[in-house]
C-alpha positions as CSV (number, residue, x, y, z in Angstrom):
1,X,-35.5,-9.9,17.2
2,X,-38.6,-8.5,18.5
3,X,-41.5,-11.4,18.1
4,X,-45.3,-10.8,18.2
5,X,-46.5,-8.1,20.8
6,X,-42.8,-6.4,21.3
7,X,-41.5,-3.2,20.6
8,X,-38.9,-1.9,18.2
9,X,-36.2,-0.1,20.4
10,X,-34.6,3.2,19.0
11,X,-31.3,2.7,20.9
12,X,-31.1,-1.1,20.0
13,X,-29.9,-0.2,16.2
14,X,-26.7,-1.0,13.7
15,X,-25.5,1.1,11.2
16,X,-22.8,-0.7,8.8
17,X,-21.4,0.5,5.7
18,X,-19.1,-0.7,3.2
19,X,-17.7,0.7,-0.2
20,X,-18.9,-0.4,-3.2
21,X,-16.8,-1.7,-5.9
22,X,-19.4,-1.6,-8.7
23,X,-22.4,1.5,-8.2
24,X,-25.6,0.2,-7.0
25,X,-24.3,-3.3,-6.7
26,X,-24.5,-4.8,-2.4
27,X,-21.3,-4.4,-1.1
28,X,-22.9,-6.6,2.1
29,X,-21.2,-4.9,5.3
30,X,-21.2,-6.9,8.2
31,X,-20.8,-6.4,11.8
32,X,-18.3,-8.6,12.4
33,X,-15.5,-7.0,9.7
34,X,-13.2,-4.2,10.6
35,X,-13.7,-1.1,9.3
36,X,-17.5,-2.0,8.7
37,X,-19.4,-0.8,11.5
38,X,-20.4,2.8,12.9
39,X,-20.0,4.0,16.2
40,X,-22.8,6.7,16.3
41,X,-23.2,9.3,18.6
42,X,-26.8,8.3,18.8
43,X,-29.9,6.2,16.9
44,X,-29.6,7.1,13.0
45,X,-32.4,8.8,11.3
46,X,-33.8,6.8,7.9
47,X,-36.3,8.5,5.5
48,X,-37.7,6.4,3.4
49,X,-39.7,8.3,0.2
50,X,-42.5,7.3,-2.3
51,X,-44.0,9.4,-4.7
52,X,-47.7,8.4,-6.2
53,X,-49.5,9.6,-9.0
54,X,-53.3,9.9,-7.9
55,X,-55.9,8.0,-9.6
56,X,-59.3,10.0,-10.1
57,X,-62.1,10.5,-12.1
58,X,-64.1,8.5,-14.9
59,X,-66.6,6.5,-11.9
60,X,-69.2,9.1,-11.0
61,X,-67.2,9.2,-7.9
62,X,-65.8,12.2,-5.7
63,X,-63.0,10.2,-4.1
64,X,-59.7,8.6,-5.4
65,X,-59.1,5.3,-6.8
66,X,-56.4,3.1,-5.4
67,X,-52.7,5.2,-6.6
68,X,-49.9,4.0,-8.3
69,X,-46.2,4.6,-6.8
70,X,-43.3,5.7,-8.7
71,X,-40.0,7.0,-7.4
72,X,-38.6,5.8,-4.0
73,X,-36.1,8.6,-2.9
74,X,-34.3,7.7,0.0
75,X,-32.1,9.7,2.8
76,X,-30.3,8.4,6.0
77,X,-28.4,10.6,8.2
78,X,-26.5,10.0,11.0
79,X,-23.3,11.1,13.7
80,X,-20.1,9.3,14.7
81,X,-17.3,11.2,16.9
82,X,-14.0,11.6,14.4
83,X,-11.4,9.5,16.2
84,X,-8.6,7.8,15.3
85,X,-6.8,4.1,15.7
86,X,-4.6,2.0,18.9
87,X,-1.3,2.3,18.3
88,X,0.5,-1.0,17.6
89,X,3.0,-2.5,19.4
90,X,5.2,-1.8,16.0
91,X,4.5,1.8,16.6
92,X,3.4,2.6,12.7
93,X,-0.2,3.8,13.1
94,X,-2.2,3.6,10.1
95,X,-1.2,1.4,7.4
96,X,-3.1,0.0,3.9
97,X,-5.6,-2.2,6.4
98,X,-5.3,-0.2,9.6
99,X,-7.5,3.0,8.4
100,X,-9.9,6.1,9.8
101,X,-12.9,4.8,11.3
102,X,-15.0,6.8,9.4
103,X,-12.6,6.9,5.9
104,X,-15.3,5.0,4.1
105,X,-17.6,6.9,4.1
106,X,-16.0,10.2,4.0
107,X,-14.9,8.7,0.5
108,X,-18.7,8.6,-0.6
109,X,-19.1,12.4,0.4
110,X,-16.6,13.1,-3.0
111,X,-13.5,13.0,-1.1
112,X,-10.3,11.0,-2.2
113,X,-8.5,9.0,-0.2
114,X,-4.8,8.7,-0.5
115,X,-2.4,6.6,1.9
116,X,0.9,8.5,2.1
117,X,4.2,7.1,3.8
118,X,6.5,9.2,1.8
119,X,8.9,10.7,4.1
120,X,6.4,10.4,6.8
121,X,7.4,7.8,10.0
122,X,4.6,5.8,9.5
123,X,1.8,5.7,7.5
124,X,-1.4,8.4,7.8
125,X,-4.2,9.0,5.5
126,X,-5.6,12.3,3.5
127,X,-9.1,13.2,1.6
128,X,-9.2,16.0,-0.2
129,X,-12.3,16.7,-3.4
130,X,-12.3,14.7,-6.1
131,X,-12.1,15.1,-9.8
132,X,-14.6,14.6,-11.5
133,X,-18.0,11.7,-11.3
134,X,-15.5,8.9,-12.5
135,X,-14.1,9.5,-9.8
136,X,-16.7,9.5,-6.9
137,X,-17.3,6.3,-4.2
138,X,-20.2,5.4,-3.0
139,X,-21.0,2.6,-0.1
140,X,-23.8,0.2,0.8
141,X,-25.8,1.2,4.3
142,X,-27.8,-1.7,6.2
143,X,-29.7,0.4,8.7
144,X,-30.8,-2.0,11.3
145,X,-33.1,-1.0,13.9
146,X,-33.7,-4.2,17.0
147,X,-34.8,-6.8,14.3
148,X,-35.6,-5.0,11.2
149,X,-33.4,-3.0,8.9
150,X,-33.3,-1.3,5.9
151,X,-30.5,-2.0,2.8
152,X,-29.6,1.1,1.0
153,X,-27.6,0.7,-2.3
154,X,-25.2,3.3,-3.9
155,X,-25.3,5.8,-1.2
156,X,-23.7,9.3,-1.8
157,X,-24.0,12.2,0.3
158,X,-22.7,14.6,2.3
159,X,-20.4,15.6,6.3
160,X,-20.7,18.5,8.5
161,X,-17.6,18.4,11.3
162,X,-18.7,20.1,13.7
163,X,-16.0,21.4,16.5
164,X,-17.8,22.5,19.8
165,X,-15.2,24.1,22.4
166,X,-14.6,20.9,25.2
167,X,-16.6,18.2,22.9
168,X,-15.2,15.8,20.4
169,X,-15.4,16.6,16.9
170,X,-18.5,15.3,15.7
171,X,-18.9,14.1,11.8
172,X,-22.7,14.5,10.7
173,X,-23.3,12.4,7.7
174,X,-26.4,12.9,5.2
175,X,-26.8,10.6,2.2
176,X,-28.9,9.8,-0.5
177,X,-29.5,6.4,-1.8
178,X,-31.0,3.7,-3.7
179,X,-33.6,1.8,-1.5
180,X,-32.9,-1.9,-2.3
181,X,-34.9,-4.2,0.4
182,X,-36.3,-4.6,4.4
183,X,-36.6,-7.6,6.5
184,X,-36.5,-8.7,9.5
185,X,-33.1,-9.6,10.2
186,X,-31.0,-11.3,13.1
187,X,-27.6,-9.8,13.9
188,X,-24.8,-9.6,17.2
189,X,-23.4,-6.8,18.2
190,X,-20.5,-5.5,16.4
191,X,-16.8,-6.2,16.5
192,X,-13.9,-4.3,15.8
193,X,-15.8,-0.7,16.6
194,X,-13.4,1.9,17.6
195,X,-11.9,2.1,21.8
196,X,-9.8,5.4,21.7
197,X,-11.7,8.4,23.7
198,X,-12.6,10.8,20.9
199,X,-10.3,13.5,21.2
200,X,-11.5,16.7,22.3
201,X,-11.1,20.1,19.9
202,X,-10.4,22.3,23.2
203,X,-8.0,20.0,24.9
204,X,-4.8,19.5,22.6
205,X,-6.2,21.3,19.9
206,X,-5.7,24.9,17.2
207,X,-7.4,27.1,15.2
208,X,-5.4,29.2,12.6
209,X,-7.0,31.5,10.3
210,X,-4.7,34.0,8.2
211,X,-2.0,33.0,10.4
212,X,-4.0,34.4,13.9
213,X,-4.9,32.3,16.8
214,X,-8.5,33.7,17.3
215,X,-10.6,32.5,20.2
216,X,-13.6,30.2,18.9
217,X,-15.9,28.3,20.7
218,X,-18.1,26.8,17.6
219,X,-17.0,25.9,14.5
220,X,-18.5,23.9,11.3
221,X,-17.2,22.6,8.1
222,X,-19.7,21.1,5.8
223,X,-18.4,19.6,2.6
224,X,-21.6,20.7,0.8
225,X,-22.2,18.5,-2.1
226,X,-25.2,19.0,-4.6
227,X,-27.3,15.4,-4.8
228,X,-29.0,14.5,-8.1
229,X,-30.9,11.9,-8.0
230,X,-30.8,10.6,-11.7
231,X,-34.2,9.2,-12.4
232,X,-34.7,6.9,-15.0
233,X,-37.0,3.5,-16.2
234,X,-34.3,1.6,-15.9
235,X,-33.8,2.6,-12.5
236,X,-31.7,-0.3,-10.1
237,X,-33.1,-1.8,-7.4
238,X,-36.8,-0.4,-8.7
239,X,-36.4,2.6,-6.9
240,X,-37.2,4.5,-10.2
241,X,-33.4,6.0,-9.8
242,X,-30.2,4.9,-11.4
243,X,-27.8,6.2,-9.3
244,X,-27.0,9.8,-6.7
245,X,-24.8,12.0,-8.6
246,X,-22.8,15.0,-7.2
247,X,-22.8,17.9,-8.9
248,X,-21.0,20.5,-8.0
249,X,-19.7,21.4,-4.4
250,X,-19.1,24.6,-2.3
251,X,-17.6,23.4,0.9
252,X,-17.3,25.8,3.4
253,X,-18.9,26.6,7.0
254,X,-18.9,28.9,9.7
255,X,-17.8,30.7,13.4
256,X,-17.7,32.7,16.2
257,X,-14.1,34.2,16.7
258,X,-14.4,37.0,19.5
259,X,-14.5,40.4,18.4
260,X,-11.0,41.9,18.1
261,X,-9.8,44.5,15.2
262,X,-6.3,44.9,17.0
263,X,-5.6,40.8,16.1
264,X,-7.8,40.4,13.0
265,X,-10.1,43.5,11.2
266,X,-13.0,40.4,10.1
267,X,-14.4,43.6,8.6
268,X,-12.0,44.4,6.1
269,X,-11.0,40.7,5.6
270,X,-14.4,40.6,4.1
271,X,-14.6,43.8,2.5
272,X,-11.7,42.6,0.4
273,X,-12.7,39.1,-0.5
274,X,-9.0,38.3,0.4
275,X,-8.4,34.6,1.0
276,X,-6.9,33.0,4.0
277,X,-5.7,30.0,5.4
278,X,-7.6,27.5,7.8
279,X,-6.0,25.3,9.7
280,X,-7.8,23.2,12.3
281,X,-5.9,20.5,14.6
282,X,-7.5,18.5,16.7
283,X,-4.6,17.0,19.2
284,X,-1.4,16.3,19.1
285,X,-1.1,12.7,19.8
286,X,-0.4,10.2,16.5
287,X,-3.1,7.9,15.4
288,X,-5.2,9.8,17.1
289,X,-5.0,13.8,15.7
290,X,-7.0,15.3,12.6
291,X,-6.4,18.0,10.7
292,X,-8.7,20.0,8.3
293,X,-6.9,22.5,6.2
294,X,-8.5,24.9,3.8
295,X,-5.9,27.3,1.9
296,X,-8.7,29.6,0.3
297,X,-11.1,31.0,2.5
298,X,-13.4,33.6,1.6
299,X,-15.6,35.2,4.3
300,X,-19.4,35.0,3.1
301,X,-20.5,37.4,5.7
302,X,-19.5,38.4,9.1
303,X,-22.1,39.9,11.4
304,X,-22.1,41.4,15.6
305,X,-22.7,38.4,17.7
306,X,-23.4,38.3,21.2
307,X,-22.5,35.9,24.0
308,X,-23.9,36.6,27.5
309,X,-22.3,40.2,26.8
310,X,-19.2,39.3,24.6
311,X,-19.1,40.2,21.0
312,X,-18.7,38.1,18.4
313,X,-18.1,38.1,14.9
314,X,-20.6,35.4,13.3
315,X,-18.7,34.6,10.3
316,X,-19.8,32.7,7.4
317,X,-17.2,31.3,5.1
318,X,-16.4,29.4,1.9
319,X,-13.5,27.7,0.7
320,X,-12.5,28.2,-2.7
321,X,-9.9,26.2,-5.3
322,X,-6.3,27.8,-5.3
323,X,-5.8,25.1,-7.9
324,X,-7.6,22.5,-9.0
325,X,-9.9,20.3,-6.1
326,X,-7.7,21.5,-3.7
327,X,-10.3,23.3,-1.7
328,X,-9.4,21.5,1.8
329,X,-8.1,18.2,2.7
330,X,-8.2,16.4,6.0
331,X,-5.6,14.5,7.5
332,X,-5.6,11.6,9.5
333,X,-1.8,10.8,11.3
C-alpha cells in the first residue's frame, strides 16, 4: 500500500465481485475465492456522485455558506474478455461450482442463469432476461485501486459484447450502485483468475442472420437495461438510495454486413419490420465457445456505409420477445 509521498498506480488495481444473497447487504468478495475476481481488459473506471443543496442568503453576504450533501449516486464500469473454463481431467466442463468467469455478473445485468445437463454431455450454462424485479441479482463490487478501494453495495447495471473481426469478444460492463465505504486497504494478488486464451470471433467463429452468412467485421450486443435509482430517507448505506431497479429493457445492438442485395435485400428486411434470427458463435471448442442467440430481430435502421471503398450496410437492430423474456439468451458450453 502506497505510504506517505507515493503514488496511486492506475494499472495496480482489483476489481472483485460477488452475488448478493440479500439487496444491499456485503456479500465481501475476495481475491482469493474462485469465481470472485475480474480479469479486466484494462484499469476500471469508478464515478463516485454527490449532489448538494447550496446554502445562500440571510448574512448580508454575496457568497455561499458551507452546503449540505444529499444523494450519493454511484457508477463503475469496466471490460473483461468473454472466455470460458480448463477442461478437467473428467472431461465434463462446467458443472454447479465450475462456472462462466464472468456469470455473476452477467446475472446482475437482469439475466437468468440456468445450469442445464439435460441430454447435454456435460454440463453448460445459459442467461436469458428475466421476469420480473423479484427476480433480478445484484452483486457487491470492491474496486481497489494500489492501496485504496471503494465498496459498492447492490450493484445492477448493464453489458455491451462487443465482437471485433480477429479480437476476443469483449464484455463492457456498466453498473449502478449503492456507495457503502473507502479505506485504505491491503490485499495480494488474486487467485483462481481465468488461464484460457480468450477465444477469438474471427478464428472459429459464425454469424447467422435470417439464415445468411453475411460478412461482418464489427458487431455489438448491448443488453440495454433502464437504471432507477429508487431514492428514499431510508436509503441503505446513507447513500440517500434504497436500491437500482431495472425497469424495462430493449436489448439490441448493431453492424456492418457488406453490401449485397443478391444474399440479403437489408433494405426490404427493414421496410418490412420482418424478424430474423441471430445467431452468433464464437468457437467451436467446449468449455471454451459462446453463443448469443436472438430469435426476433428487428432492423432499427440500416444506412450506406463505407470502408476504404467498400459499402456497407450500417445496421441498427433490436431484439424483440417471440414469447415471453425470450429476447436472446447466451450460452456458455
Amino acid at each position: 500500500m502506497p505510504t506517505a509521498g507515493d503514488v496511486f498506480l492506475t494499472r495496480r488495481s482489483i476489481l472483485l465481485l460477488k452475488i448478493e444473497s440479500t439487496y444491499g447487504t456485503d456479500a465481501a468478495p475476495q481475491e482469493a475465492n474462485s469465481y470472485e475476481a475480474i480479469r479486466t481488459i484494462d484499469p476500471f473506471t469508478f464515478t463516485p456522485g454527490q449532489e448538494i443543496v447550496e446554502v445562500s442568503g440571510g448574512n448580508l453576504s454575496r457568497g455561499y455558506s458551507r452546503p449540505i450533501a444529499t444523494i450519493r449516486p454511484a457508477e463503475i464500469s469496466f471490460r473483461t474478455y468473454v472466455q470460458g473454463i480448463p477442461s478437467p481431467s473428467s472431461g465434463i466442463i462446467y458443472s454447479a461450482t465450475a462456472k462462466p468467469p464472468i456469470g455473476d455478473a452477467l446475472r446482475a445485468c437482469g439475466l437468468h442463469e440456468t445450469f442445464e445437463t439435460v441430454g447435454y454431455a456435460g454440463g453448460r450454462y445459459r442467461y436469458a432476461p428475466t421476469a420480473d424485479v423479484g427476480s433480478d441479482m445484484s452483486v457487491t463490487i470492491v474496486a481497489h485501486r494500489d492501496g485504496f478501494e471503494h465498496r459498492l453495495l447492490g450493484c445492477r447495471g448493464n453489458v455491451n459484447l462487443i465482437y471485433q473481426g480477429a479480437a476476443p469478444v469483449i464484455a463492457d460492463f456498466t453498473f449502478q450502485a449503492l456507495q457503502s465505504t473507502e479505506a485504505s486497504t491491503t490485499r495480494s494478488a488474486p487467485t483462481g483468475l481465468p488461464t484460457l486464451v480468450p477465444p477469438r470471433w474471427v478464428d472459429s467463429g459464425s454469424i447467422v442472420i435470417a439464415s445468411l452468412s453475411p460478412v461482418v467485421e464489427n458487431l455489438n450486443f448491448n443488453t440495454n437495461n433502464t437504471l432507477f435509482p429508487d431514492r428514499a430517507s431510508s436509503a441503505l448505506s446513507g447513500s440517500g438510495i434504497t436500491k437500482i431497479v431495472i425497469t424495462e429493457r430493449q436489448p439490441g445492438g448493431s453492424f456492418d454486413p457488406e453490401s449485397d442485395v443478391n444474399t440479403l435485400d437489408f433494405f426490404a428486411q427493414w421496410r418490412a419490420t420482418s424478424g430474423a434470427i441471430l445467431n452468433v458463435q464464437t468457437n467451436v471448442t467446449t468449455g471454451n465457445r459462446f453463443t448469443l442467440t436472438a430469435s426476433e430481430v428487428i432492423f432499427k435502421k440500416v444506412a450506406w456505409g463505407d470502408k476504404s471503398g467498400l459499402s456497407l450496410f450500417n445496421t441498427d437492430f433490436q431484439a424483440y420477445e417471440r414469447n415471453v423474456n425470450d429476447e436472446f439468451n447466451l450460452l456458455f458450453d
